[in-house]
C-alpha positions as a Markdown table, in Angstrom:
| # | Residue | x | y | z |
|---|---|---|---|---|
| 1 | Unk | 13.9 | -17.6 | 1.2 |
| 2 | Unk | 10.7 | -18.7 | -0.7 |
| 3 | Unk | 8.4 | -17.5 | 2.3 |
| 4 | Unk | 9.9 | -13.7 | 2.7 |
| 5 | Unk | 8.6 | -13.7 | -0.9 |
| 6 | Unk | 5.1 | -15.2 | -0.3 |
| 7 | Unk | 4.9 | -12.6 | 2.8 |
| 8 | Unk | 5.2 | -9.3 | 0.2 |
| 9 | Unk | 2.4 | -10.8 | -2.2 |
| 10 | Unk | -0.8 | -9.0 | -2.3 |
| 11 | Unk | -3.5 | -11.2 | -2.9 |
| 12 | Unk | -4.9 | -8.8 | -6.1 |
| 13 | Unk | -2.7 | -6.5 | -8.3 |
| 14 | Unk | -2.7 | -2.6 | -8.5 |
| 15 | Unk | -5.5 | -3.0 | -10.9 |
| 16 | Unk | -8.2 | -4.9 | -9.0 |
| 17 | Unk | -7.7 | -2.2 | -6.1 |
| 18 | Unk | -8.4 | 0.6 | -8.0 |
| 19 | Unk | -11.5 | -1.1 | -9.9 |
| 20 | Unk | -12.8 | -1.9 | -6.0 |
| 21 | Unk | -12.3 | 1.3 | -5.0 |
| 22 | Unk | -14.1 | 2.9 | -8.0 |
| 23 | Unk | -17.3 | 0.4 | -7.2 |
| 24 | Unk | -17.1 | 1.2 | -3.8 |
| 25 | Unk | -17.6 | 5.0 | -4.6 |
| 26 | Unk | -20.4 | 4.0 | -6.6 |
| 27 | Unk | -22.0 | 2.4 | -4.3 |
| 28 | Unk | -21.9 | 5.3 | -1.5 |
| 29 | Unk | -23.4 | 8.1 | -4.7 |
| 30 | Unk | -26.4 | 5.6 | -5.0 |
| 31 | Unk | -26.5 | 5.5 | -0.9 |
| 32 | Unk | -26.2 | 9.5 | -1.3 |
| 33 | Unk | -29.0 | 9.4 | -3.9 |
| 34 | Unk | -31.1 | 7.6 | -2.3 |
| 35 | Unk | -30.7 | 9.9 | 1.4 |
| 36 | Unk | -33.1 | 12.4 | 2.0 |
| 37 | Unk | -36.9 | 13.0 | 0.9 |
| 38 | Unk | -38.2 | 13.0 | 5.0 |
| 39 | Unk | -40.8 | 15.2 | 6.3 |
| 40 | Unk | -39.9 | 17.6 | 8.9 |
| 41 | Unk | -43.1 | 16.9 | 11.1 |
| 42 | Unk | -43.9 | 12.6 | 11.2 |
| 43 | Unk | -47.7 | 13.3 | 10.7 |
| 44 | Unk | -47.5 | 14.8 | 7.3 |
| 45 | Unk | -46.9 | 12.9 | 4.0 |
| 46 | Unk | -44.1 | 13.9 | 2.0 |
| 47 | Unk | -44.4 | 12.9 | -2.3 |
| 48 | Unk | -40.7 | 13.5 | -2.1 |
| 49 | Unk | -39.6 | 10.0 | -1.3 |
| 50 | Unk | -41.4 | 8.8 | -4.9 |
| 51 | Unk | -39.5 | 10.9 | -7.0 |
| 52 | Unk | -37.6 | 9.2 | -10.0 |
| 53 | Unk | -34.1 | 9.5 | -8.2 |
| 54 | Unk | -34.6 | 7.6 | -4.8 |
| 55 | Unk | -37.4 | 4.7 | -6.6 |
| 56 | Unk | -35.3 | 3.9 | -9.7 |
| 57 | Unk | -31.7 | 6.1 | -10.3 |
| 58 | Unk | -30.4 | 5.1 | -7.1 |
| 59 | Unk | -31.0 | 1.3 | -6.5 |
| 60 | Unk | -29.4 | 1.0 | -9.9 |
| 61 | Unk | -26.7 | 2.9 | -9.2 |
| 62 | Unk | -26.1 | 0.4 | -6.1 |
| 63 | Unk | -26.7 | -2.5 | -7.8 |
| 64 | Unk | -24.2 | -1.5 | -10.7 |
| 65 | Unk | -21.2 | -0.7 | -7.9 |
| 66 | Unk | -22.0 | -3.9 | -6.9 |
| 67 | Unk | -21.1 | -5.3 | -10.0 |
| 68 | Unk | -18.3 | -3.6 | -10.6 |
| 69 | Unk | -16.8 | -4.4 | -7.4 |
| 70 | Unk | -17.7 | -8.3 | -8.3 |
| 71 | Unk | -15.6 | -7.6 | -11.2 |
| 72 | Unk | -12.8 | -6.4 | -9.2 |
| 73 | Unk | -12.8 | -9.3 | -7.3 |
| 74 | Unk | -12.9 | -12.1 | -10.1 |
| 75 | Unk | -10.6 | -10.1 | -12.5 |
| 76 | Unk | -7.3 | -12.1 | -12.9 |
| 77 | Unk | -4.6 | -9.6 | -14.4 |
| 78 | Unk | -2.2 | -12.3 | -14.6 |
| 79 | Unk | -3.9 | -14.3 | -17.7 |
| 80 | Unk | -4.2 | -11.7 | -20.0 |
């Protein structure tokens, strides 16, 4: 009886999925932030990839998805 039990058990509650799914959506804006910038023809430079959004806003847009989905991972409804 115990193991039809243990077979319905999710290994996170409702609250860790949702948290995960919200850091996994920031993760692909600061992919999406980071796209774009190219030049149409290779042998000319384009400043565009240098701009503030793709050097700074969108690495740390990453980096903070990241975080949150560490978060989502290691938070433990169940003790409090």
């Amino acid at each position: 009886m115990e193991d039809k039990d243990k077979k319905n058990e999710f290994l996170f509650e409702k609250v860790n999925y949702k948290i995960l799914l919200i850091g996994l959506g920031v993760i692909a804006l600061g992919f999406i932030l980071m796209s774009g910038g190219g030049s149409e023809d290779p042998t000319v430079f384009n400043e565009d990839i240098f701009n503030f959004r793709r050097i700074r806003l969108a690495p740390t847009t990453v980096l903070i998805g990241f975080g949150i989905t560490i978060y989502a991972i290691l938070k433990n409804p169940k003790k409090a």
